[in-house]
C-alpha positions, -999 to 999 in steps of 0.1 A, spaced: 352 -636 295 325 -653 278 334 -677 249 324 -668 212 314 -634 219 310 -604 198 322 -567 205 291 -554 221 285 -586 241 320 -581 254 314 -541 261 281 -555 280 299 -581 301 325 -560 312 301 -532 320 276 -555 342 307 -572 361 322 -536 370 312 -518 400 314 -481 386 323 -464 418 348 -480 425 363 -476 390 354 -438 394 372 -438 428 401 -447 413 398 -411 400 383 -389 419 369 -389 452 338 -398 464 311 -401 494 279 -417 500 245 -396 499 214 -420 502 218 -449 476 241 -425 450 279 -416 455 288 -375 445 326 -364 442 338 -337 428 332 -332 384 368 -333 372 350 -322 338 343 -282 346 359 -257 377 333 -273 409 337 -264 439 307 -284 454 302 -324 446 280 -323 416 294 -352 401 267 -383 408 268 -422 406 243 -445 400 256 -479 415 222 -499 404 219 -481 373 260 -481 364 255 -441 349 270 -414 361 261 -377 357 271 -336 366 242 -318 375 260 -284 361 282 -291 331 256 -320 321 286 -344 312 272 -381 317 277 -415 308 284 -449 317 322 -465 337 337 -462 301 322 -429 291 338 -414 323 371 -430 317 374 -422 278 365 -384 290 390 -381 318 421 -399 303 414 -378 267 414 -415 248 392 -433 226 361 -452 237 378 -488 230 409 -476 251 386 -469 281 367 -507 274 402 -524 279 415 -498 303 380 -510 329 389 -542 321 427 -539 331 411 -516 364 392 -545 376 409 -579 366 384 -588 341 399 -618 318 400 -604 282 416 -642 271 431 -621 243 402 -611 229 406 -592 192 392 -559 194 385 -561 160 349 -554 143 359 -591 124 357 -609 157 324 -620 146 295 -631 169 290 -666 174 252 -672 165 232 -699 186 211 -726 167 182 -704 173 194 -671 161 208 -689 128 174 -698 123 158 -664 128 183 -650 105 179 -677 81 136 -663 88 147 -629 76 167 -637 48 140 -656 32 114 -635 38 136 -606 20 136 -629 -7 100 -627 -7 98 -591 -7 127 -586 -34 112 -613 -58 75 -594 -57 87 -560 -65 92 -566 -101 58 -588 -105 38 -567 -130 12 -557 -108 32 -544 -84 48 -519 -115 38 -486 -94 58 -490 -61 90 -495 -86 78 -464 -103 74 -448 -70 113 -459 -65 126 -448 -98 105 -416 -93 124 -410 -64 155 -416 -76 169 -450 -72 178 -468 -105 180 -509 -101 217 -503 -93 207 -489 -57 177 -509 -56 197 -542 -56 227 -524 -36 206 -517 -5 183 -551 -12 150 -532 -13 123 -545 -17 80 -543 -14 55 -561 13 29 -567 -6 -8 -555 1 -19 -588 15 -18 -599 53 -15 -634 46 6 -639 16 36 -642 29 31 -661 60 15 -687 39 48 -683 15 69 -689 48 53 -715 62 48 -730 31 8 -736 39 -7 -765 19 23 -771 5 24 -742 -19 57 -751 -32 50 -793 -33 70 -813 -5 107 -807 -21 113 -774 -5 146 -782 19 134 -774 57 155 -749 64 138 -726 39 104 -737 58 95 -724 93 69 -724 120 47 -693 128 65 -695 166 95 -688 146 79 -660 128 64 -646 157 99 -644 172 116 -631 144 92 -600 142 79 -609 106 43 -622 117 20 -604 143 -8 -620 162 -44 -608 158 -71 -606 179 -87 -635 171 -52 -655 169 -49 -653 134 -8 -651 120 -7 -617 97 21 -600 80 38 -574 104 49 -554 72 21 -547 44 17 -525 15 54 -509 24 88 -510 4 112 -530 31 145 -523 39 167 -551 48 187 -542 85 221 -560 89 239 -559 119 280 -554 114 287 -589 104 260 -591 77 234 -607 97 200 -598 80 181 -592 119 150 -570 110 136 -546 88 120 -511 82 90 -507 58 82 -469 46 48 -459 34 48 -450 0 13 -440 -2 12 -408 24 -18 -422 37 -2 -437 71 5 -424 105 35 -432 109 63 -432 77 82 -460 91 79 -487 106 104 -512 122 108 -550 137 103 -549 170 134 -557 192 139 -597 192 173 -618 199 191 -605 175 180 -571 163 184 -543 187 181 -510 176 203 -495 198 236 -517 187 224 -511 149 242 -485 127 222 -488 86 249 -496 64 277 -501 88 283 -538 73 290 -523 39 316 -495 54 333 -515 84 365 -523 56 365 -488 41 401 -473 48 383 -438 48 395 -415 74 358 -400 79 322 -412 83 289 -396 78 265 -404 104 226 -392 93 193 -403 105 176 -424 81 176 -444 54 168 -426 28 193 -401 35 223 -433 32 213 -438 3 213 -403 -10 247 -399 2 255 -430 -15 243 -420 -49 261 -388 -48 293 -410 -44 300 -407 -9 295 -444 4 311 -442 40 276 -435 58 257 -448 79 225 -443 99 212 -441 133 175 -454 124 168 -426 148 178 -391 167 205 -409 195 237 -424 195 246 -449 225 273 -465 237 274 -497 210 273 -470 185 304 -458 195 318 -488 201 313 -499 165 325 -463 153 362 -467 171 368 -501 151 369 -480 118 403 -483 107 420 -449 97 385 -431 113 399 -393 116 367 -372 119 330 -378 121 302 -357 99 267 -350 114 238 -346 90 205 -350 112 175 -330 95 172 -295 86 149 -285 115 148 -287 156 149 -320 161 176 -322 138 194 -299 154 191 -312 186 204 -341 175 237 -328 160 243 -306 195 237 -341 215 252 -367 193 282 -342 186 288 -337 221 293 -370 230 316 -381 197 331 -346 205 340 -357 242 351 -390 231 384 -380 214 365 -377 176 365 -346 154 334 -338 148 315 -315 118 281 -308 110 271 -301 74 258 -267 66 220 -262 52 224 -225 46 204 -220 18 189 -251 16 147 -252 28 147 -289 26 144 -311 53 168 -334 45 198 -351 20 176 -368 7 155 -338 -7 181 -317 -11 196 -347 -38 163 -348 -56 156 -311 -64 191 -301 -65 217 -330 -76 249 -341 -65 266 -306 -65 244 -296 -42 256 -327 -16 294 -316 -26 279 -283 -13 268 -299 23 297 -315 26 321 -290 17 308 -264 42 300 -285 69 313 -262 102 332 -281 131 309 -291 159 324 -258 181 314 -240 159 281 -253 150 272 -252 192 282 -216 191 258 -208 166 228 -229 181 237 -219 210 244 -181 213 214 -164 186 225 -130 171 189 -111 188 191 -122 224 190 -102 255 220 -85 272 215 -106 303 209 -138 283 242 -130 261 262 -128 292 249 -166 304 256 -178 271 290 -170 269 304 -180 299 286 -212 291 303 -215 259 335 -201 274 334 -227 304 331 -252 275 361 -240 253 379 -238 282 377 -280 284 389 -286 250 410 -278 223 444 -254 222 449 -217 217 443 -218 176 409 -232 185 402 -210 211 416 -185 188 394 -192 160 361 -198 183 367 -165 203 363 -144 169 330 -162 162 318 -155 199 327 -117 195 314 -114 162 280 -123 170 281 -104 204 298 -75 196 318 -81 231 357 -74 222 380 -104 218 401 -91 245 372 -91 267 367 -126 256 401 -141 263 401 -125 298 372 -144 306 383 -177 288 418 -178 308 398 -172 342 383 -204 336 414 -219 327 428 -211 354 400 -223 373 407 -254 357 441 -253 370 428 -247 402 405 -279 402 430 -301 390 454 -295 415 431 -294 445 432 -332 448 404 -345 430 425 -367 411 436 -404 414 428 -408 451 421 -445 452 446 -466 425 440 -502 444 398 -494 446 393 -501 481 363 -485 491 365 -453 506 368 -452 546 341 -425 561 344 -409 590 314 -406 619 303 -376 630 302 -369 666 275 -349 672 244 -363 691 215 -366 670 185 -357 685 147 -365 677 141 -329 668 166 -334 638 156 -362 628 117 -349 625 137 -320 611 156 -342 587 122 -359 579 103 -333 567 131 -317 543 128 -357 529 90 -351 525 92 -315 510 119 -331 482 90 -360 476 66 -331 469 91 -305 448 100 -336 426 60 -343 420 51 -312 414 86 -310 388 76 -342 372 38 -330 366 31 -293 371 -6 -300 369 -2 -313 405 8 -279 420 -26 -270 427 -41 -298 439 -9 -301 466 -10 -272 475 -43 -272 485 -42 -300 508 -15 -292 523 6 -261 541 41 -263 529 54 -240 555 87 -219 553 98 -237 588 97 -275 573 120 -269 547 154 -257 540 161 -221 519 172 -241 488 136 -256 491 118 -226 497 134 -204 465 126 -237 447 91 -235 457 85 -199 453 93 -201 417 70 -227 411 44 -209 422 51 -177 402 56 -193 372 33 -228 370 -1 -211 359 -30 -236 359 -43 -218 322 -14 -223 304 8 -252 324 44 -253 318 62 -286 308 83 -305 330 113 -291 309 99 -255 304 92 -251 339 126 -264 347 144 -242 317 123 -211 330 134 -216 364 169 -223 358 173 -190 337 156 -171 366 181 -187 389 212 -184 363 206 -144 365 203 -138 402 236 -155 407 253 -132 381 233 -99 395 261 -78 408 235 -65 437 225 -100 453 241 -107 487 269 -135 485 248 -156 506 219 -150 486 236 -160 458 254 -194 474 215 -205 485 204 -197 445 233 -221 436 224 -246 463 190 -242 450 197 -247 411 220 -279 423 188 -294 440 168 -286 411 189 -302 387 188 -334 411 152 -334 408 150 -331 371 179 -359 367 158 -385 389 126 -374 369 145 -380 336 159 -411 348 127 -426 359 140 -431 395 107 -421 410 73 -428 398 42 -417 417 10 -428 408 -26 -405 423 -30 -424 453 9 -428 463 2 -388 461 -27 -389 485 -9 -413 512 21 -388 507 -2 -360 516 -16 -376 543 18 -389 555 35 -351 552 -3 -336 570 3 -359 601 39 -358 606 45 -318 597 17 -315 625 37 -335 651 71 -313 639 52 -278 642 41 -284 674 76 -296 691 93 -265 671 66 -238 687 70 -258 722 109 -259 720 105 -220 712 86 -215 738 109 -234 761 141 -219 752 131 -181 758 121 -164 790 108 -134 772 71 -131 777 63 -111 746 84 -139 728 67 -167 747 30 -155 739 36 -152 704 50 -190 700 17 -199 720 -4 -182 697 13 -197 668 10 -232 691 -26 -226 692 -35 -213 654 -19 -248 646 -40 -267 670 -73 -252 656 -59 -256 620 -56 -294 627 -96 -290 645 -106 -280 614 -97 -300 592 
């Protein structure tokens, strides 16, 4: 373990020095495809691997229930225990020295020399900001605050404070330039514009000149969960700027992604519930209307240090969402609820019926405090909230009938008969499908589930020694390999042409992606891209993947496709979703002329494979008629190749 570390540092070391398959394998099963491992998902009824591991990138994910995460994601979902449980429980898996470590949120981080000093940076220059705030000429931006709502009670509570309208004011103030305050200043309070640079409080111009980062903005002071000032946020107050906030960029010692707004002044609270909302405005407007356990995600995601800093909330019982009042906000609750939801917390969203306003924050201001009560008081559990965002009232039959069994796949996962109980009367009520019909359906997947968990996709591999494969004994021949080659190609181009629909065309028009060079996954894959990627109105990567997974979601429930029809359609969808995880993730990245060489690659080799498959045809059949027509099809590919 390292010495003097903090929480997060700890979660990080652990998760670096782990090898997540073979933590996984401790669980489940699993076997190598390329550079990723795939077992069974012990999170939904699967039948095929869907299940994938990452080993460079330490992530794991299900290409059909979506579940994902890092080793201690997977390990908090499948033993049903808290996200600090699963941190030791990796650590016990894999011998990693914990040297009694505290797994308190007061085992503080040890800073080095120079992070003391780039806190020390911050601090100063909040005193800066804090001091000019009530200068007389700066009179409007504290009746822009008060305006707003925040008497000199919340002002001081939260430390804001204004960057003034001057680029070089406060660097000079900083630095202490021609010795602005004589030479009895102590040292520590002066520093370099290196340091500043480092800190995110100065920016470099063009011409090399030092300038304020933050100007003309009120600040918020951002402390990490031992009270470290580490960075800032300035909001326009004007309405003139682009963008409404703006925040330090990422230095040694602010990260936004291990930041939760607030969290310092809650981490003692013995409250059995937190509010988690997006900004800081909205904190604070929780805060005035007397509900001070809150904190914010400076943004629309929650990662794994988030949660980490969640679990160390003594008494912490359930969790309330309160994203904004519109898609994104949305979104956010589904997301962010999922994964607090999957991590042992319960979770509830508050409820903006009858509210227009975007946020807490607006809602406090034109309403008051009852209003908040009001939020808070009919917030919905996060089941509940899904079903609702989930499964709209004026859908289609066919598009009802996917929605449910999504939602009753889900249920099945989670909670005990009252739940399902109490979630089965919302699903028929806004369906109009009986609640007998319901539970039918529900206990099918729980047995299912039964199924699953019995069919030895559990603990397989308790002392994680890698899994011994077996070699096949079939002779491979050239002709598979070609064969093997070309379905590698035709995954290259689907992936592409996934990643950027605007490439379908100008593929497809270089090249002959013929039914024979790929497999019958590929080819529904390919057919629905091009019925549905129009060169007028292009699709998104995600619409064109949503559109094409709905198409695919109905043929597999049609009661009139073939079973094999229907087993390639869920091959097909599996593929798909493999695409659009490596396109997500960033694991491919092709740039025009990788395309080109690609093309020209594919153009050359799909020749060379044609050609043996017509002359193997024509070699395996003594049927003349037979015979002729593979020639002719020999030949039309020979002139093809002339020509171009």
């Amino acid at each position: 373990m390292i010495k003097n570390t903090s929480l997060s540092n700890l979660i990080d070391d652990i998760r670096n020095s782990t090898n997540i398959v073979d933590v996984i394998s401790h669980y489940i099963a699993l076997k190598k495809k390329g550079s990723s491992y795939f077992g069974l998902c012990p999170f939904h009824p699967d039948t095929h691997p869907s299940l994938s591991i990452s080993p460079k990138k330490k992530i794991w994910k299900c290409f059909v229930c979506g579940a994902k995460g890092d080793v201690f994601s997977f390990v908090s979902k499948y033993e049903k225990t808290t996200y600090l449980e699963a941190v030791k429980k990796v650590a016990e898996l894999t011998n990693y020295d914990l040297n009694g470590f505290n797994f308190n949120i007061k085992n503080a981080k040890s800073l080095s020399p120079t992070e003391q000093r780039l806190v020390q940076a911050n601090v100063r220059a909040n005193e800066f900001y804090t001091g000019v705030l009530y200068n007389d000429e700066n009179k409007p931006i504290l009746d822009y605050l008060h305006k707003r709502g925040l008497n000199e009670e919340i002002i001081k509570k939260f430390n804001i404070g204004y960057a003034v309208n001057d680029k070089y004011k406060m660097i000079d103030w900083l630095t202490n330039k021609d010795e602005f305050f004589g030479d009895n200043l102590p040292k520590h309070k002066v520093f370099n514009l290196q340091e500043l640079f480092d800190v995110g409080i100065a920016t470099e111009t063009n011409d090399n000149k030092a300038i304020a980062f933050l100007f003309n903005r009120i600040t918020f002071p951002i402390y990490d969960e031992n009270s470290n000032l580490v960075g800032f946020s300035g909001r326009d107050w004007t309405g003139k700027s682009e963008s409404k906030y703006s925040n330090t960029k990422e230095t040694k010692i602010f990260k936004k992604g291990e930041i939760l707004y607030n969290f310092n002044n809650i981490k003692s609270a013995n409250k059995d519930f937190v509010i988690i909302c997006e900004g800081f405005m909205d904190v604070i407007a929780y805060t005035r209307s007397g509900y001070e356990n809150v904190v914010g995600t400076m943004g629309t995601a929650i990662t794994s240090k988030h949660m980490a800093l969640l679990q160390t909330l003594n008494n912490l019982k359930y969790v309330i969402l309160s994203f904004d009042n519109d898609q994104a906000g949305n979104e956010a609750n589904l997301s962010i609820g999922k994964q607090l939801f999957e991590n042992g917390l319960n979770v509830s969203v508050v409820n903006y019926e009858g509210f227009k306003e975007k946020d807490a924050d607006e809602i406090l201001n034109l309403h008051g405090n009852n209003a908040i009560d009001k939020l808070i008081k009919t917030r919905v559990d996060y089941l509940t909230f899904k079903i609702i965002c989930e499964l709209p009232e004026n859908i289609s039959n066919d598009q009802k009938i996917i929605c449910v069994n999504n939602l009753l796949s889900y249920l099945s996962q989670y909670g005990d008969t009252l739940l399902h109980d109490m979630h089965l009367d919302l699903i028929s009520s806004r369906t109009k499908i009986s609640k007998e019909s319901l539970k039918a359906k529900l206990q099918e997947y729980l047995d299912k589930n039964k199924r699953s968990s019995s069919g030895g996709v559990n603990v397989v591999n308790k002392t994680l020694k890698p899994i011994k494969r077996t070699k096949s004994t079939r002779k491979i021949t050239v002709f598979d390999l070609m064969y093997q080659q070309m379905i590698g190609y035709i995954t290259e181009i689907l992936k592409i042409i996934l990643a950027n629909p605007s490439t379908f065309d100008y593929i497809t028009k270089r090249i002959n992606i013929n039914r024979i060079l790929m497999t019958r996954r590929q080819d529904k894959i390919y057919r629905l891209y091009k019925s549905l990627i129009n060169p007028e109105a292009l699709p998104t990567t995600k619409q064109l993947y949503e559109k094409i997974k709905t198409i695919i979601d109905a043929k597999i429930k049609s009661a009139d496709l073939p079973e094999d029809e229907k087993q390639c359609y869920e091959e097909a969808l599996k593929e798909l979703n493999t695409y659009m995880y490596d396109v997500e993730e960033g694991i491919f990245n092709y740039k025009s002329n990788d395309i080109d060489k690609l093309i020209s690659d594919f153009t050359t080799r799909s020749y060379n494979f044609l050609a043996s498959y017509w002359m193997s045809k024509i070699n395996s059949t003594t049927d003349e008629v037979q015979r002729s027509k593979y020639r002719q099809q020999l030949k039309e590919l020979k002139e093809n190749r002339l020509k171009k």
